[in-house]
VOGU-3710 file (C-alpha; in Angstrom, 3 decimals, decimal comma):
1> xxxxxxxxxx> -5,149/11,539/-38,582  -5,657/13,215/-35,235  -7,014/11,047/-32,286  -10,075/13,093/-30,628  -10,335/13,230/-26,863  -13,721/11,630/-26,226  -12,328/8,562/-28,209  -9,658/7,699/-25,853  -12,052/5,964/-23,129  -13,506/3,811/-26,620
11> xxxxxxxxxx> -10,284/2,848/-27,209  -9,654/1,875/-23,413  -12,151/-0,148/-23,836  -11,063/-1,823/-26,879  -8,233/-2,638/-25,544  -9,640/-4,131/-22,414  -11,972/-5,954/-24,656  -8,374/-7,849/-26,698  -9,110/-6,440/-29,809  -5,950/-4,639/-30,226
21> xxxxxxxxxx> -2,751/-4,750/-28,824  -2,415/-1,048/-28,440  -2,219/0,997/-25,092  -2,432/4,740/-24,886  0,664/6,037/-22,522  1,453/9,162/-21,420  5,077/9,154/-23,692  7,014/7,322/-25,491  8,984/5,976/-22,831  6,280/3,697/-21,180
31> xxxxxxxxxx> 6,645/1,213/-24,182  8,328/-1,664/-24,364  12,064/-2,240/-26,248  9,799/-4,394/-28,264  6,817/-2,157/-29,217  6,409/0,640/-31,361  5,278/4,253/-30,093  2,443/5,809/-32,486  2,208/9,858/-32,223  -0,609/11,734/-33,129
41> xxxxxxxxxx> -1,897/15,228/-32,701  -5,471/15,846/-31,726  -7,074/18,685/-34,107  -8,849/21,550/-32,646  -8,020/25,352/-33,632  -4,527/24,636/-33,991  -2,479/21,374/-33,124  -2,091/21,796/-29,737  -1,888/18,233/-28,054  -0,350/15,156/-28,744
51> xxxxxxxxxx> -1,478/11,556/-28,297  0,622/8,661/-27,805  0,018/4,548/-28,255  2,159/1,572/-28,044  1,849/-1,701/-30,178  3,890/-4,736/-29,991  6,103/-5,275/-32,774  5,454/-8,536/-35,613  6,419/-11,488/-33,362  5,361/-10,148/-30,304
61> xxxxxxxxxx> 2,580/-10,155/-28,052  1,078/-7,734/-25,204  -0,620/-4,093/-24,797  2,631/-2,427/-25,525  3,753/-1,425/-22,332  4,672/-5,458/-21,768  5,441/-7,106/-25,649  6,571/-11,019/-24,784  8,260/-13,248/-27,864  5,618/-14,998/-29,266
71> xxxxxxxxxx> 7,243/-18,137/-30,533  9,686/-18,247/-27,249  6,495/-18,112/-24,526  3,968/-20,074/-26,314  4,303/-22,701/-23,494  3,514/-20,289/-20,682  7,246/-19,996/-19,528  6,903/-16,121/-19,453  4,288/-16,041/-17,808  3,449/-15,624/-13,450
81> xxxxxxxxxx> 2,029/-17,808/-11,934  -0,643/-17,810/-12,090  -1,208/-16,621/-15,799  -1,511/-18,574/-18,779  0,005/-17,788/-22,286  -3,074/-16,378/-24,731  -1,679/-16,045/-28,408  -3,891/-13,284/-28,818  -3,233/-11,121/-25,348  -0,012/-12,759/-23,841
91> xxxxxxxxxx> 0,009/-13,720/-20,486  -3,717/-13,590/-19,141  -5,294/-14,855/-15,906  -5,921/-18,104/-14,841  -9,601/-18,410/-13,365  -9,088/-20,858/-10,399  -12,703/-20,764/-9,672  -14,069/-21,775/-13,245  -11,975/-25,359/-12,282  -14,139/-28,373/-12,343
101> xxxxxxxxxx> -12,709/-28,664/-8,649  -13,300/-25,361/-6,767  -10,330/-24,778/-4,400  -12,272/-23,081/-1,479  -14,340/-25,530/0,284  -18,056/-26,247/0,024  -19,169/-23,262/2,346  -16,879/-20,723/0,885  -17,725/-18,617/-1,773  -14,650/-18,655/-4,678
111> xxxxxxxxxx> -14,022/-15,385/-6,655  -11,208/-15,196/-8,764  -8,406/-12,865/-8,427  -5,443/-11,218/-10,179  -2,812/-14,042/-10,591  -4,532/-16,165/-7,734  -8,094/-16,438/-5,802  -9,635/-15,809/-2,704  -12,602/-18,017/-0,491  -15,394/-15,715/0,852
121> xxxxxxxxxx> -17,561/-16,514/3,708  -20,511/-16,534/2,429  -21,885/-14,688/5,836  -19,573/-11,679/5,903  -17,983/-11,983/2,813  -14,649/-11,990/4,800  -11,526/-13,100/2,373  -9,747/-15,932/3,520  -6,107/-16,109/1,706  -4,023/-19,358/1,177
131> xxxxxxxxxx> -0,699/-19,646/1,887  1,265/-23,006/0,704  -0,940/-25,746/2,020  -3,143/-24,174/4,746  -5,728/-21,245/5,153  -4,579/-18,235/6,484  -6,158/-17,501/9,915  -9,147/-14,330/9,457  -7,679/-11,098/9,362  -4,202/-12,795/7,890
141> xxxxxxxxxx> -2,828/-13,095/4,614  -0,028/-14,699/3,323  2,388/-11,856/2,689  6,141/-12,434/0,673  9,039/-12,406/2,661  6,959/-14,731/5,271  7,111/-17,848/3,287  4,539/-19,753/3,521  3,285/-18,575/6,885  0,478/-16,076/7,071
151> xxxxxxxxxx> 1,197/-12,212/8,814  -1,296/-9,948/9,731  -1,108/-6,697/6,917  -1,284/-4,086/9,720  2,331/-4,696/10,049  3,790/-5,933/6,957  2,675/-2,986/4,663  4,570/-0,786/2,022  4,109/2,630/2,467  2,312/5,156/-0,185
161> xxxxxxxxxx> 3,255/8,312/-0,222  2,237/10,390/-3,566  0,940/14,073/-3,057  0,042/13,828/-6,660  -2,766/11,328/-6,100  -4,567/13,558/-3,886  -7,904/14,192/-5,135  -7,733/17,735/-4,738  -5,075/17,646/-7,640  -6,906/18,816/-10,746
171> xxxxxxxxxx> -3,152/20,111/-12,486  -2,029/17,566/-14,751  0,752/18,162/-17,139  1,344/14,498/-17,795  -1,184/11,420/-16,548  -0,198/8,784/-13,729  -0,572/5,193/-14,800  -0,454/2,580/-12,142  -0,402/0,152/-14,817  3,435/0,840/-14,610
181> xxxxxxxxxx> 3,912/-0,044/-11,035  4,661/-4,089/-9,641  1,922/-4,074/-7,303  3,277/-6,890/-4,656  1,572/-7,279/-1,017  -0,425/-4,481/1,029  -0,134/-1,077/1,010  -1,169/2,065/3,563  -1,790/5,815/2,185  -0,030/8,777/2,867
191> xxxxxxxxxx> -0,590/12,684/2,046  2,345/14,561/3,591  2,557/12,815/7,086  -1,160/11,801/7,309  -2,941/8,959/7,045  -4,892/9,061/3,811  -7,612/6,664/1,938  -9,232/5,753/-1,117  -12,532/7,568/-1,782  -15,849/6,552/-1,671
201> xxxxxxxxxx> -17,542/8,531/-3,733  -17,511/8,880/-7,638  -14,553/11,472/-8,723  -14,200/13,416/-12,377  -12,102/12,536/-14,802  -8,673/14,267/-15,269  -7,590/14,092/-11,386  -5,772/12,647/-9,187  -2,467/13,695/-11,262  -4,405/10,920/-13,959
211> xxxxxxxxxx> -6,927/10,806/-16,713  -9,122/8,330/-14,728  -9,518/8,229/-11,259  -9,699/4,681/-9,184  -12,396/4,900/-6,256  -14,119/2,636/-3,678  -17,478/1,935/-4,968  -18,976/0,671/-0,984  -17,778/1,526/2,653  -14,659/0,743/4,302
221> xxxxxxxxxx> -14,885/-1,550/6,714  -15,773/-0,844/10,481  -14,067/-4,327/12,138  -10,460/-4,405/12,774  -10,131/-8,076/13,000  -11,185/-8,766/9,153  -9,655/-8,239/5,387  -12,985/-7,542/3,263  -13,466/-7,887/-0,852  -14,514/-3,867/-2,523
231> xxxxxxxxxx> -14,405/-3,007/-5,741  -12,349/-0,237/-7,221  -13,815/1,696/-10,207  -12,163/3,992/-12,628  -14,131/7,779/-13,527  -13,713/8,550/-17,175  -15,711/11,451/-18,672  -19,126/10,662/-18,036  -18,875/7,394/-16,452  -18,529/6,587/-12,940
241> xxxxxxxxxx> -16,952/2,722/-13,790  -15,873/2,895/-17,152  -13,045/0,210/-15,760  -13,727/-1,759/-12,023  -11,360/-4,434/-10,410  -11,152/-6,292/-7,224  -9,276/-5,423/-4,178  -8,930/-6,228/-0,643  -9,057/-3,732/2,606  -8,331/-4,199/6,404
251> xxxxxxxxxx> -9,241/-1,867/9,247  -5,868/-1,912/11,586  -5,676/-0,819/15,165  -5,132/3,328/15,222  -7,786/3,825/12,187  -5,901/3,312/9,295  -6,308/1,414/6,374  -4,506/-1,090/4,402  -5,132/-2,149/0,834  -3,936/-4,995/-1,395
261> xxxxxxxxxx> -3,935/-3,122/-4,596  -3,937/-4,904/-8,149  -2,568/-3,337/-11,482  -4,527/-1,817/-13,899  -4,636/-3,416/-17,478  -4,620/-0,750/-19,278  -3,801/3,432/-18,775  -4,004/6,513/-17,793  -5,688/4,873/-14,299  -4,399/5,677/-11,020
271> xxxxxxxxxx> -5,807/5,301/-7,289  -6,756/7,981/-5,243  -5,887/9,321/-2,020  -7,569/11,776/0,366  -7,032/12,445/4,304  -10,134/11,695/5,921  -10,047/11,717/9,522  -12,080/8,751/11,359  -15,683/9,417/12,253  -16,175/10,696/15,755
281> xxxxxxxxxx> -18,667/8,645/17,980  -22,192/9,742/18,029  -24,044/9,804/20,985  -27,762/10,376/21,125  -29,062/12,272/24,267  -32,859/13,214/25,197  -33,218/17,211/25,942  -33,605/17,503/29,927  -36,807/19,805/30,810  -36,168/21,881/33,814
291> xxxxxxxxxx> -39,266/22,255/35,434  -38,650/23,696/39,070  -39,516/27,460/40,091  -36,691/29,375/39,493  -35,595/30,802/42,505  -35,221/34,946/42,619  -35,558/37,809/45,551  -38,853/39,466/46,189  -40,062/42,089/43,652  -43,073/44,329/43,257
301> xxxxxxxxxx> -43,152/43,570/39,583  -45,745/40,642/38,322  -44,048/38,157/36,203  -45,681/35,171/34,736  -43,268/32,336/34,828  -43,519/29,059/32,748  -41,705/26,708/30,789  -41,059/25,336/27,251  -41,884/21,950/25,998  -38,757/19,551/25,027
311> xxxxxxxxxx> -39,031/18,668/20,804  -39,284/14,918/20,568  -37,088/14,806/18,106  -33,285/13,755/20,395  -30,461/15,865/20,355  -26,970/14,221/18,426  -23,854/14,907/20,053  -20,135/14,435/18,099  -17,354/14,163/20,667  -14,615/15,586/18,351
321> xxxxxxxxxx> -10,784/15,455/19,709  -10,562/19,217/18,573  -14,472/20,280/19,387  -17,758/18,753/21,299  -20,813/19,582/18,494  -24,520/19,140/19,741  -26,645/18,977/17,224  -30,557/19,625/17,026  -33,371/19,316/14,525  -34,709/23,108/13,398
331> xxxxxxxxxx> -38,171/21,554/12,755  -38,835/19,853/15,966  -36,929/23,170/17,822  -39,375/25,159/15,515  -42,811/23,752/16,169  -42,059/23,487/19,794  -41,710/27,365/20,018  -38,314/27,663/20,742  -35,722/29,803/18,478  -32,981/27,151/17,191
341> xxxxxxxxxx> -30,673/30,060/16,335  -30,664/31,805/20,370  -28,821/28,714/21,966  -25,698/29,254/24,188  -23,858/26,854/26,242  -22,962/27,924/30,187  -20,993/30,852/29,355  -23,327/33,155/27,609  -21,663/34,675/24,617  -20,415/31,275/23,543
351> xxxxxxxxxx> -22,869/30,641/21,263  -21,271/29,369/17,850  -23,345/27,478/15,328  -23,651/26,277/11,746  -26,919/24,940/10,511  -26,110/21,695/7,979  -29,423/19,613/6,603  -31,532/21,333/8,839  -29,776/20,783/11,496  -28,266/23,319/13,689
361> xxxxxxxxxx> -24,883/22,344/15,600  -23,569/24,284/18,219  -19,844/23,509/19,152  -17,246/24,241/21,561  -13,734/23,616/21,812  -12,383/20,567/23,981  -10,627/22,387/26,472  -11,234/22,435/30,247  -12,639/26,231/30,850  -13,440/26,875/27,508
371> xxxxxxxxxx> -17,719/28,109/27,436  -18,179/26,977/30,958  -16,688/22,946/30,055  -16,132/21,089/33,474  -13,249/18,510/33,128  -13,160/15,363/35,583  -10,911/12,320/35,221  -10,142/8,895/36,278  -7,786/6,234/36,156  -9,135/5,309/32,411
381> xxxxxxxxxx> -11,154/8,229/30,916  -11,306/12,134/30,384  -14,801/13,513/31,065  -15,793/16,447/29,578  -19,474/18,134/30,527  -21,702/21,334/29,459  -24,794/22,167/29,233  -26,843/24,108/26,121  -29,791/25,961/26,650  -32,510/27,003/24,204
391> xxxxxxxxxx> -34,508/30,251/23,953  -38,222/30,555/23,040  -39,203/32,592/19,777  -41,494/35,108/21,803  -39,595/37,046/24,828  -43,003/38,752/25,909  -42,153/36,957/29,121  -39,763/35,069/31,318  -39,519/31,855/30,801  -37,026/28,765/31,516
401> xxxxxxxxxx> -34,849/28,035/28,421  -34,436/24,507/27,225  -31,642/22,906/28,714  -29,685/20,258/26,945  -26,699/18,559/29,166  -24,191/16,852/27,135  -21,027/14,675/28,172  -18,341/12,907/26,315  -15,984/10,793/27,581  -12,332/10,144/26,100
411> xxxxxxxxxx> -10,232/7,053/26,822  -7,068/8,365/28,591  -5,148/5,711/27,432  -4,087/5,253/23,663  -1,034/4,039/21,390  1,566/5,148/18,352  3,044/3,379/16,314  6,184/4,666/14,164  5,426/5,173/10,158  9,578/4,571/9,774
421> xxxxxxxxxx> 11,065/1,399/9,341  14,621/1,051/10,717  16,780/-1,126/8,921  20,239/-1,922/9,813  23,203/-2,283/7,418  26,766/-2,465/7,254  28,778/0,640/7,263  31,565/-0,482/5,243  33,309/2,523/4,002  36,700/3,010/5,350
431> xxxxxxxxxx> 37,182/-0,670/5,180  40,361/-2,634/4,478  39,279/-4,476/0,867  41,344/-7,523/-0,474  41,021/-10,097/-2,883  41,479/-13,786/-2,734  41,584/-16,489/-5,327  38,847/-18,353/-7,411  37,242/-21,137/-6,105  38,830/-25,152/-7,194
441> xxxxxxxxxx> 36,797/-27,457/-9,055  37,446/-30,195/-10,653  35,619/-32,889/-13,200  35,329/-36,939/-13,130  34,157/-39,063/-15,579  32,087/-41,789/-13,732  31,075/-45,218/-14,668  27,203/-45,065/-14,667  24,343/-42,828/-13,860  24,380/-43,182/-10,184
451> xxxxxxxxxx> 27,719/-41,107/-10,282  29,329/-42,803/-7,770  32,577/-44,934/-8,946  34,795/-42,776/-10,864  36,838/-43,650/-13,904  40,556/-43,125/-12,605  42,578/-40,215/-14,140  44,711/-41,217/-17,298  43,110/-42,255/-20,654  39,743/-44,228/-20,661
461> xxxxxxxxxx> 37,865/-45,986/-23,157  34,789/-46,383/-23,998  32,546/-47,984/-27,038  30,967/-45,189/-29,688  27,457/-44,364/-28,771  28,128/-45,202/-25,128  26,676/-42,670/-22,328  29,242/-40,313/-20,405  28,100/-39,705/-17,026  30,080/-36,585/-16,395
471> xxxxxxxxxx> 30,449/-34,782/-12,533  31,628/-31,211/-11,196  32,323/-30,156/-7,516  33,942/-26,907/-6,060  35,799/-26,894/-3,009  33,504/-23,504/-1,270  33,037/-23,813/2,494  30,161/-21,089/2,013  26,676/-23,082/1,460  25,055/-20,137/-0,098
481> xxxxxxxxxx> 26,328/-20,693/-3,461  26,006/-23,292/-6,294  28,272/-24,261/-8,900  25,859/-23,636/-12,430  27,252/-25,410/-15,915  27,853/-21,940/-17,896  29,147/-24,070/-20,932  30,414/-27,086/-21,632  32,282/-28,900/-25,122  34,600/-31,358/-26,682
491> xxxxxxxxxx> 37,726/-31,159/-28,371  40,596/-33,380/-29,379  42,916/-31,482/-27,739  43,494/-30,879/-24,003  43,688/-27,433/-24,538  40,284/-25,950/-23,449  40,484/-22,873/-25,704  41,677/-24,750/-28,644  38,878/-23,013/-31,202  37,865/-26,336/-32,349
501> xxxxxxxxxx> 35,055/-26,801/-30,314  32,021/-28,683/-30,186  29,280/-27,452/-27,829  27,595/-29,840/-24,916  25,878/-27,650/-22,806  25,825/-23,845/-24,330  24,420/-21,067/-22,157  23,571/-23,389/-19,369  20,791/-25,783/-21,389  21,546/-28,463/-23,542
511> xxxxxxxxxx> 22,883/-27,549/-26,743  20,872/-30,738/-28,251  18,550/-32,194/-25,825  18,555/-35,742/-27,853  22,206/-36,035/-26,686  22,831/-34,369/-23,535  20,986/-33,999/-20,398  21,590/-31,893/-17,594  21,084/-33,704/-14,114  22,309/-31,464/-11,937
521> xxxxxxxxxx> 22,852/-27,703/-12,065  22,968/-25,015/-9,544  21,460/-26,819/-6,585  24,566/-27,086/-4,893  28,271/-27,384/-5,211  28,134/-30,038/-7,309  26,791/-30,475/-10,660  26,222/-33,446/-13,511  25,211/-34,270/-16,626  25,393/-36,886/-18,918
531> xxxxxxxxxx> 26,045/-37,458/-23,088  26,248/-39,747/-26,013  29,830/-40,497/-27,098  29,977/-40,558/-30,810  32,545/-39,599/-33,061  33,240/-35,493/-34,272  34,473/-35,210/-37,881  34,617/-38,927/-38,932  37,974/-39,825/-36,836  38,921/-41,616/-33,946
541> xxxxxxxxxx> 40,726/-39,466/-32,130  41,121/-38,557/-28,208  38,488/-36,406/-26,947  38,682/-34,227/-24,020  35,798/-32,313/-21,825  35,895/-29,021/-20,848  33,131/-26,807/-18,264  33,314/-23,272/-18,014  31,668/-22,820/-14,273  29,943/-20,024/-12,126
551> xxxxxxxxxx> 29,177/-19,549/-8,299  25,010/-18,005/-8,281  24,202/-16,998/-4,848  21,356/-18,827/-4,073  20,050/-16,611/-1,229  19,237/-13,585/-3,842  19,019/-15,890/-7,172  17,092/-18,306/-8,796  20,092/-20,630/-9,772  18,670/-23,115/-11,101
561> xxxxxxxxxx> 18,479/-22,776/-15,194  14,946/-23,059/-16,374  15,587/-24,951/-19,796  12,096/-26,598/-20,587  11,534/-26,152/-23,691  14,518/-23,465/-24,924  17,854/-21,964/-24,354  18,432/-20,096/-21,578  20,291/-16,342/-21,957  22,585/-15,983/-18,660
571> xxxxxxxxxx> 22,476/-12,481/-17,003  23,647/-13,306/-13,503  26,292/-11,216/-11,759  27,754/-15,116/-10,880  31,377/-15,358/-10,492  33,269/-17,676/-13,019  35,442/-19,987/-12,498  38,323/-21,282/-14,129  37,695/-23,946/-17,298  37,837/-27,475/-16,319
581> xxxxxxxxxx> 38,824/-30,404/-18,471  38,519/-34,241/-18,238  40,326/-36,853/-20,434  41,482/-37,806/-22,925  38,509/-40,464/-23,443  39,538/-42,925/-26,532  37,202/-44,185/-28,673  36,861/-47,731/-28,611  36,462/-49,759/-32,338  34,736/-52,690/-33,205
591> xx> 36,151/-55,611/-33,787  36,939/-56,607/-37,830
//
């Protein structure tokens, strides 16, 4: 059965809605390992396009695109933080500000946000962000790779750069989904080598190289010194916000824009971009009305010599970096008797103009020279002047135009800042490469849980159901690493790949939690852990330990094994170690 076009936004919203754990995609390959892709062909003259949908498999849970092992994260140990496990939808939000103890303060204004929350001041609706135990200064948020101190966006930002979310892109042979991207920290727009923007006005569907288009639904902001709350809407058919979201925006010095973007739930939704340059300062201006006698040599012709009346309505002047623009209402120019289309500025065939909502803008370029333009400087600013002047509608006599004297003033001083980040590295090819030899260890067996005497090497032994309080160390001068219990068994022999073998620690977790415990494990370069000594097969018989280690590199991994509630399945790139053994331990009888 075909899947018709103008049901794909119902279906969106469906999904958004948890009643299915379907996602349309753009192909195949944006599901999971763990979903299956549904194909169908949408019916029109011919079969001539093709629809595709993911849906977890039995077991699993998630839109599709993400499909997480029901039984193994039922306790939330898939999920961010900040996400809780729903059996229904997977990992969903945590709402911080429906607690029964708001975290913001009194004054503040809580609003819950993707994987966290933000405080609003109630006055500007400024977002304050937390990082660790403090507020982040205004303006400041804090941004990974700082820790927990707060950095100012403007110059910890990843850089955007997609020509296919330009919103002049109409061709799309496949759809953009942002669901697919990490969103992490702050990001700044690019088109080409320009600064670009999110939108602010509604855009059609089927753009911005996606089926729905993500736009700013209010203003950017105007202060530099603040990181404001907007919300992002996606265009769908005939709806303007057929999906919204929160984000946050910050003006930064040189009129740019930074954004901490969120990821969609569902697809094809993808945010915009579009170069917009930033608004040029408007200056309003009152027309001057020349009034004196114009001065001329003696002539035996009669002339009747007066002057026109200045509109009230006031000029607008646009001090461009490429052009000046004056600007002038046609009604006001109209009723005062003066023709708004016979303007020209000091030089008198420069008279170019464009008439935009009644309004008739005359413009010149910003050069020195250019249409009569008079240049001055200073030691801080560029000063460029002109004048226009205005023509009545009747030429039946002479009369004084309307003069309008503009100015606009440029700061001489500004600033750039570099859009490439220079990172150094290594150059290592060429380089002389050897190899050394694996790092010692070696294993006690110690007395009691505070792992401080050890037993002495040579037999010990110990009463059945007695603890063993077992310890590892590596001789590694390097800090960085830490030694992590890979596995860990008994056998009765001292060889440590005899294949009689019964597991301890398997896969770095316990392999039965009632009988061993882990105490220590890739903190640092040592490692513990402690079991019950009972007897294996019925016989008593010596019984040796063995530890197959690893070295995790704590500066780029998590070492430590998270084994709540389950196994855990070891994918480092560690480096093992050699197998360790301790023993022979003999089991002690009781006395006939």
């Amino acid at each position: 059965m075909g899947l018709p076009a103008g049901l794909i936004l119902a279906l969106i919203l469906q999904i958004l809605s948890g009643s299915t754990s379907g996602t349309i995609a753009s192909g195949c390959d944006s599901c999971h390992d763990e979903a299956n892709c549904l194909k169908t062909r949408e019916r029109g003259d011919s079969f001539t396009s093709q629809a595709y949908s993911c849906v977890c498999k039995d077991g699993f849970v998630g839109d599709g695109l993400t499909c997480l092992d029901a039984k193994l994260c039922s306790d939330s140990s898939c999920c961010s933080q900040g996400y809780q496990w729903s059996a229904d939808m997977g990992c969903v939000d945590t709402d911080e500000c429906s607690l029964s103890e708001s975290p913001c303060t009194p004054r503040q204004v809580c609003q819950n946000t993707p994987g966290s929350f933000a405080c609003l001041e109630p006055s500007t609706q400024t977002v304050l962000f937390h990082s660790g135990c403090s507020d982040c200064p205004r303006g400041m948020d804090c941004i990974d790779g700082h820790g927990s101190r707060c950095a100012d966006p403007c110059d910890q930002y990843t850089k955007l750069n997609d020509e296919w979310r330009s919103t002049n892109n109409t061709v799309i042979n496949r759809p953009r989904c942002d669901r697919n991207i990490r969103w992490k920290g702050w990001y700044r727009m690019y088109l080409g080598r320009e600064s670009a923007q999110l939108p602010e006005r509604c855009l059609g569907s089927h753009r911005c190289g996606t089926d729905a288009p993500m736009w700013m639904t209010k203003a950017h902001p105007t202060e530099s010194n603040e990181i404001v709350n907007r919300k992002v809407c996606a265009a769908f058919e005939d709806k303007c916000c057929s999906y919204e979201t929160d984000i946050q925006v910050k003006l930064c010095p040189g009129n740019f824009y930074v954004y901490k973007l969120v990821r969609p739930s569902t697809c094809c939704l993808a945010y915009c971009a579009e170069v917009k340059g930033p608004a040029p300062e408007v200056v309003t201006t009152t027309p001057e009305l020349i009034t004196e006698p114009l001065t001329h040599a003696p002539d035996t012709t009669t002339e009747t010599f007066s002057s026109t009346e200045a509109p009230n309505q006031p000029s607008q002047l646009m001090c461009g970096r490429e052009t000046l623009q004056v600007g002038l209402d046609v009604d006001s120019l109209t009723s005062s008797g003066l023709n708004p289309l016979s303007g020209n500025l000091a030089t008198l065939n420069c008279s170019r103009f464009t008439v935009r909502d009644n309004v008739v803008w005359y413009e010149v370029e910003t050069r020195a020279g250019v249409c009569g333009n008079i240049l001055k400087t200073n030691s801080t600013h560029a000063i460029y002047s002109n004048s226009l002047f205005i023509y009545p509608k009747s030429n039946s006599s002479f009369v004084h135009p309307l003069s309008v004297p503009f100015t606009c003033v440029f700061p001489l001083d500004t600033h750039s800042s570099m859009d490439v980040a220079v990172r150094p590295f290594l150059e290592l090819k060429g380089a002389i490469t050897g190899s050394g030899s694996r790092a010692k260890a070696s294993m006690s067996l110690f007395h009691d849980s505070s792992f401080s005497e050890k037993y002495p090497a040579g037999l010990v032994t110990l009463p059945v159901g007695s603890p063993l309080y077992v310890g590892v160390s590596v001789e590694e001068t390097d800090p960085s690493f830490a030694v992590v219990l890979e596995d860990c068994y008994a056998t009765h022999l001292s060889n440590p790949h005899n294949p009689e073998q019964y597991p301890l620690i398997h896969r770095k977790c316990p392999a039965d939690r009632r009988q061993v415990s882990v105490v220590e494990s890739g903190a640092s370069l040592q490692a513990r852990f402690s079991s019950l000594f009972f007897l294996l097969q019925h016989e008593y018989r010596d019984l040796y330990l063995h530890c197959s280690l690893s070295l995790c590199d704590r500066r780029t991994s998590s070492c430590v094994p998270p084994c709540t509630h389950r196994n855990y399945r070891s994918v480092s790139n560690s480096e093992h170690l050699e197998t360790i053994t301790v023993g022979p331990i003999l089991w002690e009888k009781a006395t006939e």
